[in-house]
Biopython code that builds the backbone (N, CA, C, O; Angstrom):
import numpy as np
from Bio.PDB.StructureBuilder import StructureBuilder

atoms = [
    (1, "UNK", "N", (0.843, -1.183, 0.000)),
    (1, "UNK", "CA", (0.000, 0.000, 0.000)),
    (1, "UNK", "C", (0.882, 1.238, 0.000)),
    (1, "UNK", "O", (1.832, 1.473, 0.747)),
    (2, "UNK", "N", (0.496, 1.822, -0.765)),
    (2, "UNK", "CA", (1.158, 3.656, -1.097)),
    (2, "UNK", "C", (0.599, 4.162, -0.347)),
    (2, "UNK", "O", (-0.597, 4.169, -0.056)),
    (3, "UNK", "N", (1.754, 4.809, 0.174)),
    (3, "UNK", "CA", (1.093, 6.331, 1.299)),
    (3, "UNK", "C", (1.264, 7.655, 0.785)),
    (3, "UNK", "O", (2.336, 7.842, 0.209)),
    (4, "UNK", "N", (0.527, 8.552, 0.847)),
    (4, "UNK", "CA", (0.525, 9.747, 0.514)),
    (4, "UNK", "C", (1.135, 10.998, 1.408)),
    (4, "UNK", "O", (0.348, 11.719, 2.020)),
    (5, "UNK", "N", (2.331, 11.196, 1.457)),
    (5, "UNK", "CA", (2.787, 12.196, 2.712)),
    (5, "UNK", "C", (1.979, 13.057, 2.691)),
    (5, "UNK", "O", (1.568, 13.235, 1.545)),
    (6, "UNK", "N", (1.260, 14.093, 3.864)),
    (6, "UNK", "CA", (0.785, 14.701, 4.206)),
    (6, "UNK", "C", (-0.829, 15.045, 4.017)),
    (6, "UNK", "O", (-1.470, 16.085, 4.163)),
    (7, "UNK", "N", (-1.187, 13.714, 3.631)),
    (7, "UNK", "CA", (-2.573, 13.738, 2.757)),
    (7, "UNK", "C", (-3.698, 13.025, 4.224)),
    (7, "UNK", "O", (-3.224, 11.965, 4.634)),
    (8, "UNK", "N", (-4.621, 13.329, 4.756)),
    (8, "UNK", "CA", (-5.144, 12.694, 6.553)),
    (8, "UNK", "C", (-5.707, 11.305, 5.472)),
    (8, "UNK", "O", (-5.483, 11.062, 4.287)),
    (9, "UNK", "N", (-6.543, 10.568, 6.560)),
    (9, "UNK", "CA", (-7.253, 9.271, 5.984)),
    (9, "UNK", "C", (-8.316, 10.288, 5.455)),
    (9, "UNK", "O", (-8.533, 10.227, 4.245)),
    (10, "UNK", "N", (-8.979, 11.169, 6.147)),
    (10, "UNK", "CA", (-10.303, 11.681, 5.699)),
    (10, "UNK", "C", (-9.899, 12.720, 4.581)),
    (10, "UNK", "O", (-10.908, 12.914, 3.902)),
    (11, "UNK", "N", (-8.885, 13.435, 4.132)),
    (11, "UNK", "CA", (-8.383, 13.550, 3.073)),
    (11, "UNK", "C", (-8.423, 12.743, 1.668)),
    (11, "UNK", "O", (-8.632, 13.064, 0.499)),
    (12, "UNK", "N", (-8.190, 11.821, 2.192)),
    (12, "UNK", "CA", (-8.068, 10.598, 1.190)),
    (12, "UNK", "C", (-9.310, 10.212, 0.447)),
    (12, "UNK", "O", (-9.366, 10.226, -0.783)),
    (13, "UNK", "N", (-10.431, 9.824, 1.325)),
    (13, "UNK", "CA", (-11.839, 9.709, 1.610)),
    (13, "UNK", "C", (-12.608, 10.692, 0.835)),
    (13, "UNK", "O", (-13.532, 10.367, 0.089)),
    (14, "UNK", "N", (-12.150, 12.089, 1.052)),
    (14, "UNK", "CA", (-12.534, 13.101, -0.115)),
    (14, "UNK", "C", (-12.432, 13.127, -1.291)),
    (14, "UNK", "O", (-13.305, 13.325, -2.136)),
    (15, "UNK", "N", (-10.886, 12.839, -1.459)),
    (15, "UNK", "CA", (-10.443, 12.307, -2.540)),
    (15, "UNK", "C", (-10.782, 11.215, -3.886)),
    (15, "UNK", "O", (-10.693, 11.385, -5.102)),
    (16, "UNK", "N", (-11.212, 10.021, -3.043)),
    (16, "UNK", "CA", (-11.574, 8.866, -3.611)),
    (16, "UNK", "C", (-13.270, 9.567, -3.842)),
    (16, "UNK", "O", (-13.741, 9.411, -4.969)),
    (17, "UNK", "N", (-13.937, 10.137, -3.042)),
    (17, "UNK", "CA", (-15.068, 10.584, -3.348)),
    (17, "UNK", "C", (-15.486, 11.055, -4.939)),
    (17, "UNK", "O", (-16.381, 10.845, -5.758)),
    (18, "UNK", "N", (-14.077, 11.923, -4.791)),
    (18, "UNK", "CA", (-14.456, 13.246, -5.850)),
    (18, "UNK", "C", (-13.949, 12.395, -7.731)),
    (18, "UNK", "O", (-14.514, 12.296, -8.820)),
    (19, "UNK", "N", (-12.851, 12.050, -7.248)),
    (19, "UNK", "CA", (-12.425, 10.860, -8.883)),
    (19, "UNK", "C", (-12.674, 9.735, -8.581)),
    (19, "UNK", "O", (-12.289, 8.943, -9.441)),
    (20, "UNK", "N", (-13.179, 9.257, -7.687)),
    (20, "UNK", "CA", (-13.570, 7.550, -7.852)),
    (20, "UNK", "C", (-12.079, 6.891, -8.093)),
    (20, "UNK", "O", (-11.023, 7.451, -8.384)),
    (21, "UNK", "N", (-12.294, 5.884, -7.929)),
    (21, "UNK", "CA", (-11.279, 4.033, -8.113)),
    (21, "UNK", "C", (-10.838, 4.464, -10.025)),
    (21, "UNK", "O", (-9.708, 4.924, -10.193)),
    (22, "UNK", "N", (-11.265, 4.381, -10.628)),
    (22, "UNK", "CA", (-10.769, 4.281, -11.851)),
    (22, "UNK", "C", (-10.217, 6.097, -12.434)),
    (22, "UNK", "O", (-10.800, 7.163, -12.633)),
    (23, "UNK", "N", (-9.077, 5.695, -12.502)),
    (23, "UNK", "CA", (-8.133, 6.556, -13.292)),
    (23, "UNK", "C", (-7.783, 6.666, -14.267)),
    (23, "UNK", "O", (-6.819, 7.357, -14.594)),
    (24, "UNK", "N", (-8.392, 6.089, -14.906)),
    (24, "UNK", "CA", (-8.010, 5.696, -16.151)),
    (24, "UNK", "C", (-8.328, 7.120, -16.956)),
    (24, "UNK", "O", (-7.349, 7.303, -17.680)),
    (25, "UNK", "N", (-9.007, 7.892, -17.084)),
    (25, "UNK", "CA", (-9.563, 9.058, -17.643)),
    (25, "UNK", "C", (-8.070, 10.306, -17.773)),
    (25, "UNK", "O", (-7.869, 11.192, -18.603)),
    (26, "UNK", "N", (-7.182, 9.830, -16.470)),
    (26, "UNK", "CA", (-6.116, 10.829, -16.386)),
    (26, "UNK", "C", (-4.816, 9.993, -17.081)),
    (26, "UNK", "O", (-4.779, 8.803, -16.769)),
    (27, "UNK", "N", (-4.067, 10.327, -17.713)),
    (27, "UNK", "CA", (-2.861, 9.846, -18.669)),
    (27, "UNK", "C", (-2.158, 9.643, -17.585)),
    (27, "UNK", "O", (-1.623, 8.553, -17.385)),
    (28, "UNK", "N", (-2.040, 10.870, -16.560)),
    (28, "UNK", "CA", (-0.397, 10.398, -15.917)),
    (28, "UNK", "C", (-1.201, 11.471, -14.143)),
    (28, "UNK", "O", (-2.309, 11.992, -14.021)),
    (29, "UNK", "N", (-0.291, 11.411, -13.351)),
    (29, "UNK", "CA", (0.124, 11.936, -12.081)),
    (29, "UNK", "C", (-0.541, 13.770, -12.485)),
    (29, "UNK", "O", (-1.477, 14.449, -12.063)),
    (30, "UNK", "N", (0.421, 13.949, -13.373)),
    (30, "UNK", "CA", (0.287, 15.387, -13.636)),
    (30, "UNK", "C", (-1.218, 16.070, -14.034)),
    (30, "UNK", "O", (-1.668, 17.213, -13.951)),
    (31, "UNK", "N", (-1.671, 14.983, -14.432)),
    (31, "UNK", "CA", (-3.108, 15.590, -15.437)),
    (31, "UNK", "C", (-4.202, 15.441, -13.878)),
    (31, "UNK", "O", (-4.949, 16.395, -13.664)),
    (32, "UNK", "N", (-4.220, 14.639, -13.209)),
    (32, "UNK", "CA", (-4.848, 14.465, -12.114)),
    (32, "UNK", "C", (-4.640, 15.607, -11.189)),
    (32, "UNK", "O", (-5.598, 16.323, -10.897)),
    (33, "UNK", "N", (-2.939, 15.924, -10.497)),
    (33, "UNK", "CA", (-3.148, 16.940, -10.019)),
    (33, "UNK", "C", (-3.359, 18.549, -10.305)),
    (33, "UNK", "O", (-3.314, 19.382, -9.399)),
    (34, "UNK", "N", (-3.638, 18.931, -11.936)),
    (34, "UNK", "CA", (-3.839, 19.758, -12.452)),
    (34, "UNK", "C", (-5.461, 19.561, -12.695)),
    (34, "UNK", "O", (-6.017, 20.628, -12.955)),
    (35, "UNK", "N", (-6.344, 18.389, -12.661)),
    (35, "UNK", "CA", (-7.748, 18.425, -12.422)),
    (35, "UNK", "C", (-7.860, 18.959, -10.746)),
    (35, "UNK", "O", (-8.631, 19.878, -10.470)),
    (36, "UNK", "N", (-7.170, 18.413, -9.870)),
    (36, "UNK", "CA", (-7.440, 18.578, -8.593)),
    (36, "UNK", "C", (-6.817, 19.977, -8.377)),
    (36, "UNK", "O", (-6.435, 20.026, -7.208)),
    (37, "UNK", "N", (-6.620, 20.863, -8.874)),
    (37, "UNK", "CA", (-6.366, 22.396, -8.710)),
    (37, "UNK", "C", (-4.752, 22.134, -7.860)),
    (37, "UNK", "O", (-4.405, 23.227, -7.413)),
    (38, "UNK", "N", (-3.710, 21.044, -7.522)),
    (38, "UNK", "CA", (-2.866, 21.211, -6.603)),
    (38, "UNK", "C", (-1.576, 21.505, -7.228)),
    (38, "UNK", "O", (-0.531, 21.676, -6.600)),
    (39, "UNK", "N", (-1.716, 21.558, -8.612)),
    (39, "UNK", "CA", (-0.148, 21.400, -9.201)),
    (39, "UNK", "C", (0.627, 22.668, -8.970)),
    (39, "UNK", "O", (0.162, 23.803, -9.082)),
    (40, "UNK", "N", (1.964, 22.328, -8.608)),
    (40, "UNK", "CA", (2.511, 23.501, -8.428)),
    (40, "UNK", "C", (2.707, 24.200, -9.972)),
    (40, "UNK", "O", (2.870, 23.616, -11.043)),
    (41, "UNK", "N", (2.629, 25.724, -9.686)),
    (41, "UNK", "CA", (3.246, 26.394, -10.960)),
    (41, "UNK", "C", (4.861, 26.387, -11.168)),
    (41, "UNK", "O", (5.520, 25.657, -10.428)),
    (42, "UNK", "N", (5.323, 26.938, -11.856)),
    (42, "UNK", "CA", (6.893, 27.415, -12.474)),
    (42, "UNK", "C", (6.787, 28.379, -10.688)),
    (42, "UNK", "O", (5.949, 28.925, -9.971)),
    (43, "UNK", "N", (8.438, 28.026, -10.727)),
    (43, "UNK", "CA", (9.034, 28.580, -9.845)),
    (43, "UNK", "C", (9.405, 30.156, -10.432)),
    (43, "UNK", "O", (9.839, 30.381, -11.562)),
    (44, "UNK", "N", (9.107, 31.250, -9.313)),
    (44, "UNK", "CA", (9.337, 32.807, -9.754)),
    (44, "UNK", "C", (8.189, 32.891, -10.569)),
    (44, "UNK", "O", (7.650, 33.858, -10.031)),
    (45, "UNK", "N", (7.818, 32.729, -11.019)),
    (45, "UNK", "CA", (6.582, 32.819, -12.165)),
    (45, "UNK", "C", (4.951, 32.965, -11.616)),
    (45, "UNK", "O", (4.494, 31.883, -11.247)),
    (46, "UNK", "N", (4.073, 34.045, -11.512)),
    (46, "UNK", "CA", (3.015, 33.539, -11.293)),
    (46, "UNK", "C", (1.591, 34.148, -12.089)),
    (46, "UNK", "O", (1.065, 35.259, -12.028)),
    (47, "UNK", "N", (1.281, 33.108, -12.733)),
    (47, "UNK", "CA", (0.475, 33.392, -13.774)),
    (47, "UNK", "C", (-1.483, 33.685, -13.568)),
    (47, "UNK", "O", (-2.209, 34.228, -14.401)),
    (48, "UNK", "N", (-1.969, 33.029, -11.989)),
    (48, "UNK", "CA", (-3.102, 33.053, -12.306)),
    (48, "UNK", "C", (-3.236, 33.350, -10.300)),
    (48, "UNK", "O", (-2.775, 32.591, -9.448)),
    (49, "UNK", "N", (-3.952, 34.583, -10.063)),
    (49, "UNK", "CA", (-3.913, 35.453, -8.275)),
    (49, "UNK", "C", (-5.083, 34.594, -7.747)),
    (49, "UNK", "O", (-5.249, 34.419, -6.540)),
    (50, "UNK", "N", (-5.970, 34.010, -8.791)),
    (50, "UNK", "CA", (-6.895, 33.665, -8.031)),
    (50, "UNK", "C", (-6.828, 31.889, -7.640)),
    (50, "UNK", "O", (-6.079, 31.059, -8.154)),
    (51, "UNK", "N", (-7.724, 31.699, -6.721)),
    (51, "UNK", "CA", (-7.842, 29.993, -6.403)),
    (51, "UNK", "C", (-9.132, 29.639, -7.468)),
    (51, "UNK", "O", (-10.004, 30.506, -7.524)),
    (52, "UNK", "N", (-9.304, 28.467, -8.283)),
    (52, "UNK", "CA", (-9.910, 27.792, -8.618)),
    (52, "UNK", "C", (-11.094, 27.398, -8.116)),
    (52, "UNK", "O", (-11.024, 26.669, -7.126)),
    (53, "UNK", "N", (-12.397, 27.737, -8.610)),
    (53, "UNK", "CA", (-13.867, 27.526, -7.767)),
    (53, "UNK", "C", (-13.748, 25.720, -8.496)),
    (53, "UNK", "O", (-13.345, 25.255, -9.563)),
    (54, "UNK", "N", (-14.620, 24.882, -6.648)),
    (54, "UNK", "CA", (-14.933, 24.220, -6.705)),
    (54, "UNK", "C", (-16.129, 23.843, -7.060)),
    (54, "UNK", "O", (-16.420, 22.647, -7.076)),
]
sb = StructureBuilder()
sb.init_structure("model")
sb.init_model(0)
sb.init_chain("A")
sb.init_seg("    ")
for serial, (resi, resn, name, xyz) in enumerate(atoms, 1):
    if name == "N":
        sb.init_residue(resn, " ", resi, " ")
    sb.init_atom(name, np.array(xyz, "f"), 0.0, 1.0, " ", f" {name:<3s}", serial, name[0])
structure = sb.get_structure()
């Protein structure tokens, strides 16, 4: 089992809520956390002030 550093169980729970068991829809790591609003941007660079409505 993979652990997620800093992610709670009820974190997780949200998580699995919101994309479900099958991943298949996302190509890779990156496309998932850029659906989930978490990807970091370019370092020095900042392109967008606001947060992402859920």
């Amino acid at each position: 089992m993979k652990r997620l550093t800093g992610v709670s169980r009820e974190g997780i729970h949200v998580l699995m809520a919101e994309v479900g068991t099958n991943l298949e829809r996302f190509p890779d790591a990156e496309h998932l956390s850029s659906w989930a609003g978490v990807c970091p941007g370019k370092t020095g660079k900042r392109r967008q002030t606001t947060q992402r409505k859920s």
